[in-house]
C-alpha positions in Angstrom: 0.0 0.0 0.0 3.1 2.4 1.0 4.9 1.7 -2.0 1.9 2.0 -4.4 0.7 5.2 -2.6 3.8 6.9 -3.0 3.6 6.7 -7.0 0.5 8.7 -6.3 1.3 10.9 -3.3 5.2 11.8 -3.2 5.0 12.3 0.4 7.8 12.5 2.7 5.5 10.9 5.3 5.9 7.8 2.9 9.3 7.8 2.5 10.2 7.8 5.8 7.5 5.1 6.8 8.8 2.9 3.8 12.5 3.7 5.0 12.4 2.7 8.5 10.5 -0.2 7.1 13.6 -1.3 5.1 15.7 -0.5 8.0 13.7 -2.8 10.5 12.8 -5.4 8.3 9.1 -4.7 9.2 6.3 -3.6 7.1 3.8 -1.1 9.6 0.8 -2.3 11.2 -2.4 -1.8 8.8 -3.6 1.3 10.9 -0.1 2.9 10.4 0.3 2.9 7.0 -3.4 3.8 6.5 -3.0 6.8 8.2 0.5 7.9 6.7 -1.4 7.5 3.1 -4.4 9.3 4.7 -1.9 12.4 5.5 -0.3 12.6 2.4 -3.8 12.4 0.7 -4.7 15.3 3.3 -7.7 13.4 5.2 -7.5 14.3 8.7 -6.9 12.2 11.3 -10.3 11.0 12.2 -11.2 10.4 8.1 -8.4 8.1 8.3 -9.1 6.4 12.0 -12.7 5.8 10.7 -11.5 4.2 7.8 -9.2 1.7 9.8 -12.0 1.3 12.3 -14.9 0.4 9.4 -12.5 -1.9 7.7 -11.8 -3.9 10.9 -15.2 -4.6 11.4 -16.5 -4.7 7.1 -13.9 -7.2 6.4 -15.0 -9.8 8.8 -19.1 -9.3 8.5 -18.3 -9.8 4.6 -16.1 -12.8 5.2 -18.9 -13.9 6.9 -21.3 -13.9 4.5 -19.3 -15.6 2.1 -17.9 -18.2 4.3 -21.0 -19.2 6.7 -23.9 -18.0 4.6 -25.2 -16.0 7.1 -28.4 -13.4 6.3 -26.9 -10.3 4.7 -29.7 -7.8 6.6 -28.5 -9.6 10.1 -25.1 -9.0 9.4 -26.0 -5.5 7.9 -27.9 -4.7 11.2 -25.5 -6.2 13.3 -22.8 -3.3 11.6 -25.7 -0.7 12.2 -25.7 -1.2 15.8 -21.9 -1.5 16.7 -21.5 1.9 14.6 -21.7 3.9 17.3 -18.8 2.0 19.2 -16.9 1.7 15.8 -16.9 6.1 15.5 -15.7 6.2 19.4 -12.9 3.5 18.9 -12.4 6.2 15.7 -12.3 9.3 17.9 -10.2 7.5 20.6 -7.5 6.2 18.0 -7.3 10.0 16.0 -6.4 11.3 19.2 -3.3 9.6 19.2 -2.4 10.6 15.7 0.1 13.2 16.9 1.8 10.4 18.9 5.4 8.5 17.5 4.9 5.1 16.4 6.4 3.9 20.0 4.2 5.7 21.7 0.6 4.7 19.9 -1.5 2.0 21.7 -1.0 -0.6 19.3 2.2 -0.5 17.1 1.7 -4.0 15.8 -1.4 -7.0 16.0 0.6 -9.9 16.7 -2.7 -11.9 17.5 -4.1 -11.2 13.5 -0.7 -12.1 12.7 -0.3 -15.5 14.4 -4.4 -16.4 13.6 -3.1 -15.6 9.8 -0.4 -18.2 10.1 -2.4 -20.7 11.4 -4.9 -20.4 8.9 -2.2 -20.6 6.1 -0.5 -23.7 7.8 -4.8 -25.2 7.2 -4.9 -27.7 4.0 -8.3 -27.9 3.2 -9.6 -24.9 1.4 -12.2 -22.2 2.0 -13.6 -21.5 -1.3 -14.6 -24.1 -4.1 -13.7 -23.0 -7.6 
């Protein structure tokens, strides 16, 4: 995403995220880089923590529907009533956008990392073709 908005944006915000990527050998955390594009496409903080925030909880309820067939106006109302919660965890996390990276609440989400390993280590698959 960093490397792909920089052809759009050139940002120094980017470049420096991608550089001390390359330095540390680690890519930033989803929210991170979201929010470094976000800046350099001049969204504001809370544009860009409402994004992270929506996606956390749209990529799921859409994996959802696909995977366990569940109704799409239960999953859609489901959304509706955690929005409230999902534009305070928004507020909370643009508040922090001032912050260095070793100073946010999160830098990393080792959990969605070792979940995503498991699942790639699974043989059986999760979609017929």
């Amino acid at each position: 995403m960093l490397r792909t908005a920089l052809r759009v944006f050139d940002a120094e915000v980017l470049r420096s995220l991608l550089a001390d990527s390359t330095t540390t050998g680690m890519d930033p955390h989803q929210p991170v880089a979201t929010g470094a594009v976000a800046a350099a496409g001049r969204l504001s903080p809370l544009e860009a923590a409402a994004a992270c925030a929506y996606g956390a909880v749209a990529g799921p309820a859409s994996a959802a529907l696909r995977l366990l067939g569940l109704d799409p106006a239960g999953v859609a109302k489901v959304l509706v009533g955690i929005s409230g919660e999902v534009d305070s965890i928004a507020i909370d996390a643009a508040r922090t956008a001032d912050r260095p990276l070793s100073r946010l609440p999160s830098p990393s989400a080792p959990i969605l990392d070792l979940l995503g390993e498991a699942h790639f280590e699974r043989k059986e698959r999760l979609f017929a073709s």
